[in-house]
PyMOL Python script that loads the backbone (N, CA, C, O; Angstrom):
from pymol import cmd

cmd.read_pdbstr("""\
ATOM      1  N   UNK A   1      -2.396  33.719 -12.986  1.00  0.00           N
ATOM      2  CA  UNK A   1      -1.941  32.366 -13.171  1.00  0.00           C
ATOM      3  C   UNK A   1      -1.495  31.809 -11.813  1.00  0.00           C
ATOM      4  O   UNK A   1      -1.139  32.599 -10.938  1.00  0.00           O
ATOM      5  N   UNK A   2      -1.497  30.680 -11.628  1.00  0.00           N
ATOM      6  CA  UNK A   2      -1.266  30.314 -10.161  1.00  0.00           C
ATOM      7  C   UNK A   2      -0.161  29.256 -10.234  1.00  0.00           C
ATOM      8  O   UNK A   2      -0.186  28.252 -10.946  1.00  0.00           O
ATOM      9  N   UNK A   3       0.855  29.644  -9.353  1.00  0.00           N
ATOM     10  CA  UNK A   3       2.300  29.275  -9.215  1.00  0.00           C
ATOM     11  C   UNK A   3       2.193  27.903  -8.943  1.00  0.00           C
ATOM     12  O   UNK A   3       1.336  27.387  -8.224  1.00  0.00           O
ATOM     13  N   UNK A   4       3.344  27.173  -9.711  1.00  0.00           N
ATOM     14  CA  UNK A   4       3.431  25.425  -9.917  1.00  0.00           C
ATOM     15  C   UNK A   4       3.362  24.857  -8.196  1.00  0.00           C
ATOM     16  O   UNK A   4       3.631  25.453  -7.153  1.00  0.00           O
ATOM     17  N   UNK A   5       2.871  23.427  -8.459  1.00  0.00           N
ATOM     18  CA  UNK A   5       2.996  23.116  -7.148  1.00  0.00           C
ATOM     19  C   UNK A   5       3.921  22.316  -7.088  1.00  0.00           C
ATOM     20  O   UNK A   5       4.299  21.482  -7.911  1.00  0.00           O
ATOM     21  N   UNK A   6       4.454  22.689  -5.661  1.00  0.00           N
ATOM     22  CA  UNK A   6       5.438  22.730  -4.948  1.00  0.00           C
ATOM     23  C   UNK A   6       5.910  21.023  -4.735  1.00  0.00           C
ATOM     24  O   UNK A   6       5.163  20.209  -5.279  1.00  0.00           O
ATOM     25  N   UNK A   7       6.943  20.558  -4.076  1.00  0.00           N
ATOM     26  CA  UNK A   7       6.588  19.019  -3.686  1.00  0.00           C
ATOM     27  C   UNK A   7       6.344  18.706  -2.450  1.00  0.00           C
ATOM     28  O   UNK A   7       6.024  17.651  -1.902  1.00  0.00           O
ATOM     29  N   UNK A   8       6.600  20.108  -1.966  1.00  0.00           N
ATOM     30  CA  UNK A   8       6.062  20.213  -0.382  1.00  0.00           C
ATOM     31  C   UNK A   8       4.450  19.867  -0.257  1.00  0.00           C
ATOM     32  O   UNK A   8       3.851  18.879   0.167  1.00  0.00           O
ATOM     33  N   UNK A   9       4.157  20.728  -0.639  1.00  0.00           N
ATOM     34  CA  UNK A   9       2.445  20.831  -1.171  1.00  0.00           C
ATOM     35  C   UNK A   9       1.587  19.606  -1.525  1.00  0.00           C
ATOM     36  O   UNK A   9       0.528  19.158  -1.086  1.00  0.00           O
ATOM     37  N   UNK A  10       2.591  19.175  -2.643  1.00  0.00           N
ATOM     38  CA  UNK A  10       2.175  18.000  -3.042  1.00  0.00           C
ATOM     39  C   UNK A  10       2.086  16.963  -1.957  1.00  0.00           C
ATOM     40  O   UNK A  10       0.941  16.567  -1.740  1.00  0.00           O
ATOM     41  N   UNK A  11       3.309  16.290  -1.025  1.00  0.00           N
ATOM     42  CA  UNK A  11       3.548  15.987   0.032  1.00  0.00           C
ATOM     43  C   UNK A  11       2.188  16.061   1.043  1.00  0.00           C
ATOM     44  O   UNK A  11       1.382  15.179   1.338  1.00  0.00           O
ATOM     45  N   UNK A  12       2.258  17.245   1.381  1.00  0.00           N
ATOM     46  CA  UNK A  12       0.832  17.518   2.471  1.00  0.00           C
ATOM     47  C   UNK A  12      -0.184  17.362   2.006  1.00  0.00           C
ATOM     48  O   UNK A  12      -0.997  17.017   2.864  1.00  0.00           O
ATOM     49  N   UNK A  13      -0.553  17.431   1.133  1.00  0.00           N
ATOM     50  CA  UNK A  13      -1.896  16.976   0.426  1.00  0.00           C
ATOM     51  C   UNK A  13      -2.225  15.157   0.471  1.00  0.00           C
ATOM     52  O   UNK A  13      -3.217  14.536   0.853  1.00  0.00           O
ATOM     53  N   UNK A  14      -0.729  14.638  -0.181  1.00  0.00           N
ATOM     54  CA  UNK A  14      -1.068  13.412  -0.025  1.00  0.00           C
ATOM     55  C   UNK A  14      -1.159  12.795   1.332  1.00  0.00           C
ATOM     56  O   UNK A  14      -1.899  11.879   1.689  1.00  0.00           O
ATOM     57  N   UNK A  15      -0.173  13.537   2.105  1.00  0.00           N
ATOM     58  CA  UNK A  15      -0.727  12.804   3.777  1.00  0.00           C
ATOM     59  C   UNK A  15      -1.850  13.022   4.095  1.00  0.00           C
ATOM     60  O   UNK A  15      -2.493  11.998   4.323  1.00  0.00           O
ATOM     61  N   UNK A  16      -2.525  14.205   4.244  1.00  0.00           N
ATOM     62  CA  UNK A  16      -3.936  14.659   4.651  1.00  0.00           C
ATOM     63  C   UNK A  16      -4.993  13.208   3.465  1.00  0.00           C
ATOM     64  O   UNK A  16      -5.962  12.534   3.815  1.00  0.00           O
ATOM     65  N   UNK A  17      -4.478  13.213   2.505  1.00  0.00           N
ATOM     66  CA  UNK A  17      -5.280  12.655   1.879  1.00  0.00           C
ATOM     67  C   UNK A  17      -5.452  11.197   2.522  1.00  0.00           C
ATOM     68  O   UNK A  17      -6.543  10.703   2.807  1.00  0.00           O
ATOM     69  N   UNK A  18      -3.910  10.440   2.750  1.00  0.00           N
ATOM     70  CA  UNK A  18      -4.154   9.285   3.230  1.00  0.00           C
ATOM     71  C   UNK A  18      -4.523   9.199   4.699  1.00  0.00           C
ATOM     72  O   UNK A  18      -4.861   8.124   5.195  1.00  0.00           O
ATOM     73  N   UNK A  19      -4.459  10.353   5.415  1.00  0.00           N
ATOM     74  CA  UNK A  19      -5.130   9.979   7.196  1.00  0.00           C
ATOM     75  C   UNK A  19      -6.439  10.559   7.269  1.00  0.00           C
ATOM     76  O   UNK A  19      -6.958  11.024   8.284  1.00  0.00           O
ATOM     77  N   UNK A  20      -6.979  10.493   6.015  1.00  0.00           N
ATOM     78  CA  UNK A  20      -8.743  11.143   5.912  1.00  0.00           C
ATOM     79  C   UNK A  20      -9.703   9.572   6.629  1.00  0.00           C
ATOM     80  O   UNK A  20     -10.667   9.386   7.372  1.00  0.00           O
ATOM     81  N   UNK A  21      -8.917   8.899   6.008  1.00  0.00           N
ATOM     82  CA  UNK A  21      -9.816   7.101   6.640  1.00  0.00           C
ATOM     83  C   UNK A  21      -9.740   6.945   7.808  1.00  0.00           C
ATOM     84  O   UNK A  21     -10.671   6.586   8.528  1.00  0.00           O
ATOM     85  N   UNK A  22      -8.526   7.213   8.186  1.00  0.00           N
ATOM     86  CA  UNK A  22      -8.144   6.932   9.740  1.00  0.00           C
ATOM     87  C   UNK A  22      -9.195   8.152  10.740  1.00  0.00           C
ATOM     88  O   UNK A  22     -10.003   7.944  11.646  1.00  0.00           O
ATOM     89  N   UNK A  23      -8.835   9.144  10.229  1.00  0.00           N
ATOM     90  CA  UNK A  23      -9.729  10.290  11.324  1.00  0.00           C
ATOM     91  C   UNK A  23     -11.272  10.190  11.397  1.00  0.00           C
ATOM     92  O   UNK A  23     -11.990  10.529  12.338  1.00  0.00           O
ATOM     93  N   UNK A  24     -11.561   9.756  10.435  1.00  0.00           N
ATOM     94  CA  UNK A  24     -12.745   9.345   9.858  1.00  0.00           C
ATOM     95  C   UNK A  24     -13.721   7.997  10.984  1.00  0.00           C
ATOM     96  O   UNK A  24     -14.823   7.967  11.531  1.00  0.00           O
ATOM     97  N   UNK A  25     -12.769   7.240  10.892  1.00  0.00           N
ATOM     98  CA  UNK A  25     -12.549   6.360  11.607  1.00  0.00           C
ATOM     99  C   UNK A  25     -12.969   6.095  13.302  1.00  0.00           C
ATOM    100  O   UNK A  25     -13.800   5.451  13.941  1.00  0.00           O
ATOM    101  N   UNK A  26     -11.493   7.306  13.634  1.00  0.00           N
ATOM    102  CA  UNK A  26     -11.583   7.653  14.625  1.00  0.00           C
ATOM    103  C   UNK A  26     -12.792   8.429  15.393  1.00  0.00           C
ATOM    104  O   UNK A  26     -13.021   8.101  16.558  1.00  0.00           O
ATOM    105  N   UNK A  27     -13.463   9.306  14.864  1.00  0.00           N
ATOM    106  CA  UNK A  27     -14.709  10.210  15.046  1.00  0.00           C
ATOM    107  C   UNK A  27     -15.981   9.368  14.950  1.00  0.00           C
ATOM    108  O   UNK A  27     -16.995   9.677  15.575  1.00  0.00           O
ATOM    109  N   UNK A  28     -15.887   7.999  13.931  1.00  0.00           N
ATOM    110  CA  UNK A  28     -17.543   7.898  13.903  1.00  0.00           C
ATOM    111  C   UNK A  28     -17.009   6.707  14.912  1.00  0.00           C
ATOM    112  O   UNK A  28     -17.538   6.786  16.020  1.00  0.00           O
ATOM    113  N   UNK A  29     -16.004   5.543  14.753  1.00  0.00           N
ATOM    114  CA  UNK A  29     -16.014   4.300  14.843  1.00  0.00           C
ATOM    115  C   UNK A  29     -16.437   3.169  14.149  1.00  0.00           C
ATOM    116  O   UNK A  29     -16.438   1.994  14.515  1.00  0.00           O
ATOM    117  N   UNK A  30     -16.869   3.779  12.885  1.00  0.00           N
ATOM    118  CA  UNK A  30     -16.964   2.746  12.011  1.00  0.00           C
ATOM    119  C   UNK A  30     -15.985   2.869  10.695  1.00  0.00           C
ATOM    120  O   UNK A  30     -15.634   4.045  10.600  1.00  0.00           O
ATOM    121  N   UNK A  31     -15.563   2.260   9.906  1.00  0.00           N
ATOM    122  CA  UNK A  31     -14.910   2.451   8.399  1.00  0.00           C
ATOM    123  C   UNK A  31     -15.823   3.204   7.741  1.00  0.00           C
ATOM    124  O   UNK A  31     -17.014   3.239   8.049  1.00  0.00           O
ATOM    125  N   UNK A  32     -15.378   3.750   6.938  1.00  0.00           N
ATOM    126  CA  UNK A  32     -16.264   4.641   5.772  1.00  0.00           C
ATOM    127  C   UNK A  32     -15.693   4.097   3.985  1.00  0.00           C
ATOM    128  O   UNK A  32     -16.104   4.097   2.824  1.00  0.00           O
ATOM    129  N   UNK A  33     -14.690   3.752   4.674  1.00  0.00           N
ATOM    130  CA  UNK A  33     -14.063   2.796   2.847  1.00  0.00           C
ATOM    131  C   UNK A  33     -15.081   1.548   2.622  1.00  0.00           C
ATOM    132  O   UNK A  33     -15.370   0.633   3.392  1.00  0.00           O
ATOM    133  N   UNK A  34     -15.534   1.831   1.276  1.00  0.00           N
ATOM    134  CA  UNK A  34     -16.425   0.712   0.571  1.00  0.00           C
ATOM    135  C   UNK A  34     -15.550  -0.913   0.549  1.00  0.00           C
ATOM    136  O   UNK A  34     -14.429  -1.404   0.683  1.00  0.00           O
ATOM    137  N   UNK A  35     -16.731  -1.207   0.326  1.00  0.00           N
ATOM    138  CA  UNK A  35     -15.914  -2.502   0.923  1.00  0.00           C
ATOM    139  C   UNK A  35     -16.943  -3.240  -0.207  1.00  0.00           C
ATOM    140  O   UNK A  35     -18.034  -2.729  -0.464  1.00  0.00           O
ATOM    141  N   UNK A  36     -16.454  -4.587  -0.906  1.00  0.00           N
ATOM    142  CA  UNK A  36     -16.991  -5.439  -1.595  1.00  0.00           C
ATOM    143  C   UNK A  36     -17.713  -6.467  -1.048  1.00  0.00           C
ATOM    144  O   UNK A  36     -17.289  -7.322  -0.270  1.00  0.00           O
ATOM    145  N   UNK A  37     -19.112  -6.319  -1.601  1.00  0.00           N
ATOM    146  CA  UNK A  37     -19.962  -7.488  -0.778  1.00  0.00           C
ATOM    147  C   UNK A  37     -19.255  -8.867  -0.865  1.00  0.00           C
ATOM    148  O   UNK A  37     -18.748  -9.113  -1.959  1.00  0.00           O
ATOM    149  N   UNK A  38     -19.146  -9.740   0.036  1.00  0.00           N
ATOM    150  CA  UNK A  38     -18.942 -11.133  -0.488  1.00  0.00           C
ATOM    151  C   UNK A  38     -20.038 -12.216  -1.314  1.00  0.00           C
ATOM    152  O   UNK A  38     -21.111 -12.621  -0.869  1.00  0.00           O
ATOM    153  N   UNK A  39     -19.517 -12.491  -2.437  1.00  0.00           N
ATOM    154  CA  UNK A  39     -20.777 -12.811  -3.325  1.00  0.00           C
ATOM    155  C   UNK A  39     -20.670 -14.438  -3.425  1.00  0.00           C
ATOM    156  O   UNK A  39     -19.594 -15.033  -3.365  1.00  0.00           O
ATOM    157  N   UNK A  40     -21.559 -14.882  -3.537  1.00  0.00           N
ATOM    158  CA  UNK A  40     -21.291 -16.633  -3.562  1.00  0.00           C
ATOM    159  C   UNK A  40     -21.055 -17.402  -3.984  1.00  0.00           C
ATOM    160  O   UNK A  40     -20.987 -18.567  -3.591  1.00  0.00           O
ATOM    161  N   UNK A  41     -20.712 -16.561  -5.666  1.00  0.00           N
ATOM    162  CA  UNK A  41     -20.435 -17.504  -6.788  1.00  0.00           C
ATOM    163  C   UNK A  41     -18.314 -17.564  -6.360  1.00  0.00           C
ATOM    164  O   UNK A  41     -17.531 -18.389  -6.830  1.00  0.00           O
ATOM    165  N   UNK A  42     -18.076 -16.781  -5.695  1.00  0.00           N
ATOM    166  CA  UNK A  42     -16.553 -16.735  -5.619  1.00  0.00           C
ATOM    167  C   UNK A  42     -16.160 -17.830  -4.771  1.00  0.00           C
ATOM    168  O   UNK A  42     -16.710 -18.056  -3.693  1.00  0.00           O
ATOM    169  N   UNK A  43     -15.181 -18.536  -5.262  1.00  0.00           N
ATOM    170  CA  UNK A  43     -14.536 -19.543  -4.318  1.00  0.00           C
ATOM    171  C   UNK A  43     -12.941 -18.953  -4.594  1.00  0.00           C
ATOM    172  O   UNK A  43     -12.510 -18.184  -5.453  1.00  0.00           O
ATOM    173  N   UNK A  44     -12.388 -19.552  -3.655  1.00  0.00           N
ATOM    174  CA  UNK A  44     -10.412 -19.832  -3.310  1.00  0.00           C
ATOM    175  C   UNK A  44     -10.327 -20.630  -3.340  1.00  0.00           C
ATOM    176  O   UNK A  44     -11.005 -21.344  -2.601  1.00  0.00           O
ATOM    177  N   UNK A  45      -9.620 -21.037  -4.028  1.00  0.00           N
ATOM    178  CA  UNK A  45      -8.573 -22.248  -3.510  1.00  0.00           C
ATOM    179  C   UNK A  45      -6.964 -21.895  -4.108  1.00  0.00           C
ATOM    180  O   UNK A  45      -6.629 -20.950  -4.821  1.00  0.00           O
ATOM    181  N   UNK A  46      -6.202 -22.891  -3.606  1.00  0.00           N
ATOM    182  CA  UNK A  46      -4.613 -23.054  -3.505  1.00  0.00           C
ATOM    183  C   UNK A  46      -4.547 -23.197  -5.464  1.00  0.00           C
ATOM    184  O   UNK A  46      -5.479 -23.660  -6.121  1.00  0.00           O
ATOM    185  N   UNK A  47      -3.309 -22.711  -6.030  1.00  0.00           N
ATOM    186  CA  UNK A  47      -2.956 -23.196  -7.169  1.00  0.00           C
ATOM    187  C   UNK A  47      -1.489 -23.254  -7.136  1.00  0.00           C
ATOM    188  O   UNK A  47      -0.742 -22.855  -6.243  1.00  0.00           O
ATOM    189  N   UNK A  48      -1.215 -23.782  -8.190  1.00  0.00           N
ATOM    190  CA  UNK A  48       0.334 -24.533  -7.867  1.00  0.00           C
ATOM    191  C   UNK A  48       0.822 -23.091  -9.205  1.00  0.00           C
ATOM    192  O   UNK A  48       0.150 -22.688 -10.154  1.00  0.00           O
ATOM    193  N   UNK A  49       2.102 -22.680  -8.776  1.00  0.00           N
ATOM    194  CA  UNK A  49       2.701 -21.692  -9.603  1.00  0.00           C
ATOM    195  C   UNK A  49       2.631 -22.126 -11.096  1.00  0.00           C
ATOM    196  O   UNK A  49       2.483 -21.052 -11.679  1.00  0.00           O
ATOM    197  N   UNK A  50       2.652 -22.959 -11.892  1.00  0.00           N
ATOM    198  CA  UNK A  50       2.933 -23.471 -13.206  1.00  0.00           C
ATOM    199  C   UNK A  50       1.844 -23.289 -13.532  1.00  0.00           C
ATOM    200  O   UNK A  50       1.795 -23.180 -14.757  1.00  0.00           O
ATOM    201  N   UNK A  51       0.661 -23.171 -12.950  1.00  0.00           N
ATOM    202  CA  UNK A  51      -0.975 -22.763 -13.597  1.00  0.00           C
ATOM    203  C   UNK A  51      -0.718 -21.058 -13.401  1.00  0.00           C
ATOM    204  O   UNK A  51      -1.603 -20.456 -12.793  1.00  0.00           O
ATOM    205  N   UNK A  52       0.281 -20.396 -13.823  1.00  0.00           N
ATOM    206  CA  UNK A  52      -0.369 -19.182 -13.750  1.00  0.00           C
ATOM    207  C   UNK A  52       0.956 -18.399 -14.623  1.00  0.00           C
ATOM    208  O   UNK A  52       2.112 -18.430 -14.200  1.00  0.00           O
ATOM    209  N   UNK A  53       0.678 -17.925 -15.497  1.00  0.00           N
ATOM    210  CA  UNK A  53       1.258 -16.963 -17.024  1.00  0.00           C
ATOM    211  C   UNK A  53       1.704 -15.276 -16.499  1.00  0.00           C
ATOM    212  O   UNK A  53       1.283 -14.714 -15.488  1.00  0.00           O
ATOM    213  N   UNK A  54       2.343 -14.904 -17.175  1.00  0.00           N
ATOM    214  CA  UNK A  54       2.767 -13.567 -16.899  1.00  0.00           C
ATOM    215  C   UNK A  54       2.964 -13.318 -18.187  1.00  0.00           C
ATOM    216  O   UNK A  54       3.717 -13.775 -19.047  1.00  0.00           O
ATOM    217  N   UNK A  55       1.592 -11.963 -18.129  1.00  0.00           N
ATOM    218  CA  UNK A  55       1.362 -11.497 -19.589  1.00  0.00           C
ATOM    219  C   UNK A  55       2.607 -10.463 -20.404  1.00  0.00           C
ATOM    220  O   UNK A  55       3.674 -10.368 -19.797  1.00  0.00           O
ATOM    221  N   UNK A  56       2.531 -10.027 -21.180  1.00  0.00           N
ATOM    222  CA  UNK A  56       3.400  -8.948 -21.549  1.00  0.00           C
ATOM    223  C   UNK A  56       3.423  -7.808 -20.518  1.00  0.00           C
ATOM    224  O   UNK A  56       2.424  -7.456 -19.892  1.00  0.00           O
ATOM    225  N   UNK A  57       4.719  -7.226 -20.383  1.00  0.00           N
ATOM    226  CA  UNK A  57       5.121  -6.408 -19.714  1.00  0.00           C
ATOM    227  C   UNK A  57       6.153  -6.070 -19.112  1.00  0.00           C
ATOM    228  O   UNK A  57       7.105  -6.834 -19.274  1.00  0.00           O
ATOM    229  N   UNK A  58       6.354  -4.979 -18.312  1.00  0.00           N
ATOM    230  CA  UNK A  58       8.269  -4.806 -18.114  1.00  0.00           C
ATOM    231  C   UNK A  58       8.531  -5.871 -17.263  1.00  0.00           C
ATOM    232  O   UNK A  58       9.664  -6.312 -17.458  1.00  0.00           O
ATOM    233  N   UNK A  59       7.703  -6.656 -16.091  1.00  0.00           N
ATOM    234  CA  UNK A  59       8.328  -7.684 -15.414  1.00  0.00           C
ATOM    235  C   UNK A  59       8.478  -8.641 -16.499  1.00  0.00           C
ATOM    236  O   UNK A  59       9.686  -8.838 -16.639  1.00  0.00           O
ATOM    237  N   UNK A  60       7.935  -9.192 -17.169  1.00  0.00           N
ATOM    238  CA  UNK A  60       8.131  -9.982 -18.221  1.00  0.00           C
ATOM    239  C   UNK A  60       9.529  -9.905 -18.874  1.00  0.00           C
ATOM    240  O   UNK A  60      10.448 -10.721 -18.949  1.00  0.00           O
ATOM    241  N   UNK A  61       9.384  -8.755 -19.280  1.00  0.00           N
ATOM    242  CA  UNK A  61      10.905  -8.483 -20.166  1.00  0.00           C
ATOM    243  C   UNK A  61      11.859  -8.258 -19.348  1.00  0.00           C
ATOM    244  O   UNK A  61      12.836  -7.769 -19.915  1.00  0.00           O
ATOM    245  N   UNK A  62      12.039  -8.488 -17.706  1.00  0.00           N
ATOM    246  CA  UNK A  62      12.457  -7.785 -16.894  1.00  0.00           C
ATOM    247  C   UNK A  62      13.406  -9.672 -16.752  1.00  0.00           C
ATOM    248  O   UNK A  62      14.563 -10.087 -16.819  1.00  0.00           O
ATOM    249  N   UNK A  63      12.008 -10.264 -16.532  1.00  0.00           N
ATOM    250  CA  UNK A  63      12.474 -11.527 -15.950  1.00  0.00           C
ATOM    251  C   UNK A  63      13.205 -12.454 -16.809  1.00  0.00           C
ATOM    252  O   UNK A  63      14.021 -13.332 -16.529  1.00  0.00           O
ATOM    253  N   UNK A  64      12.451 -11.827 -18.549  1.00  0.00           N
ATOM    254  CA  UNK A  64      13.808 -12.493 -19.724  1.00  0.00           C
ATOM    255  C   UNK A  64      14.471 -12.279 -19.767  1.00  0.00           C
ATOM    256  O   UNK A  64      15.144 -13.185 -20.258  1.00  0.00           O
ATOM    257  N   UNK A  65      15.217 -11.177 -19.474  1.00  0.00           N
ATOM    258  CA  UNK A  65      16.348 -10.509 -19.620  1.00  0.00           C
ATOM    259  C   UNK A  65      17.458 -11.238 -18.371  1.00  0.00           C
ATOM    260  O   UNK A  65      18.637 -11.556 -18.529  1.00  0.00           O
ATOM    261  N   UNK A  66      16.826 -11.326 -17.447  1.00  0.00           N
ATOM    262  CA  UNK A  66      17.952 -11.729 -16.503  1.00  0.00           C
ATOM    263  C   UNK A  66      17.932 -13.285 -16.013  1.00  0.00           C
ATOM    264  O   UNK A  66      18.465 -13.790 -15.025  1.00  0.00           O
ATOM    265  N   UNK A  67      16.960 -14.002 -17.266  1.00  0.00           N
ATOM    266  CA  UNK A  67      17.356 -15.406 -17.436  1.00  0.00           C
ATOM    267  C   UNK A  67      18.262 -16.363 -18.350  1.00  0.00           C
ATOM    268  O   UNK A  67      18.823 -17.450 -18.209  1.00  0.00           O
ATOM    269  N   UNK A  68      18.055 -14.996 -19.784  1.00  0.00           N
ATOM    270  CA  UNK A  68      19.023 -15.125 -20.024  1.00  0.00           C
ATOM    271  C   UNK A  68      20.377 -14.500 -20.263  1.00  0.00           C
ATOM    272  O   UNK A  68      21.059 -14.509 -21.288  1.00  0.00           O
ATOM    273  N   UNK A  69      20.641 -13.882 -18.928  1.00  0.00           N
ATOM    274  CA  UNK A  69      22.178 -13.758 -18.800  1.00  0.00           C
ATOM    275  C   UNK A  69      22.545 -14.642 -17.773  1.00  0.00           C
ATOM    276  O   UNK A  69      23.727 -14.754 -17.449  1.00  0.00           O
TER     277      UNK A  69
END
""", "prot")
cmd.dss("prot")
cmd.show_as("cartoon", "prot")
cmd.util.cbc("prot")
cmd.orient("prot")
């Protein structure tokens, strides 16, 4: 059976995990993270806060709660 992991472990794993892009990086000179084509049907624009809802969820119940106290 193989002994629980550690949070040390855990720890080093996740750093190695997050400076894999960067070294990556560094060695070829190009990015290796996928990247989303830009497609043409997408536009931006500005919207004013009152056009936009906050569905169920703990911020939700987070933000009723301390409106009304």
């Amino acid at each position: 059976m193989t002994p629980p992991l550690s949070r040390r472990a855990l720890l080093r794993t996740a750093i190695l995990l997050a400076a894999a892009p960067g070294v990556s990086y560094a060695a070829t000179g190009r990015a290796s993270a996928a990247t989303l084509p830009a497609s043409a049907v997408w536009t931006l624009r500005p919207f004013q806060l009152g056009e936009v809802t906050l569905g169920q969820g703990l911020f939700t119940t987070s933000t009723r709660r301390t409106r009304s106290t």
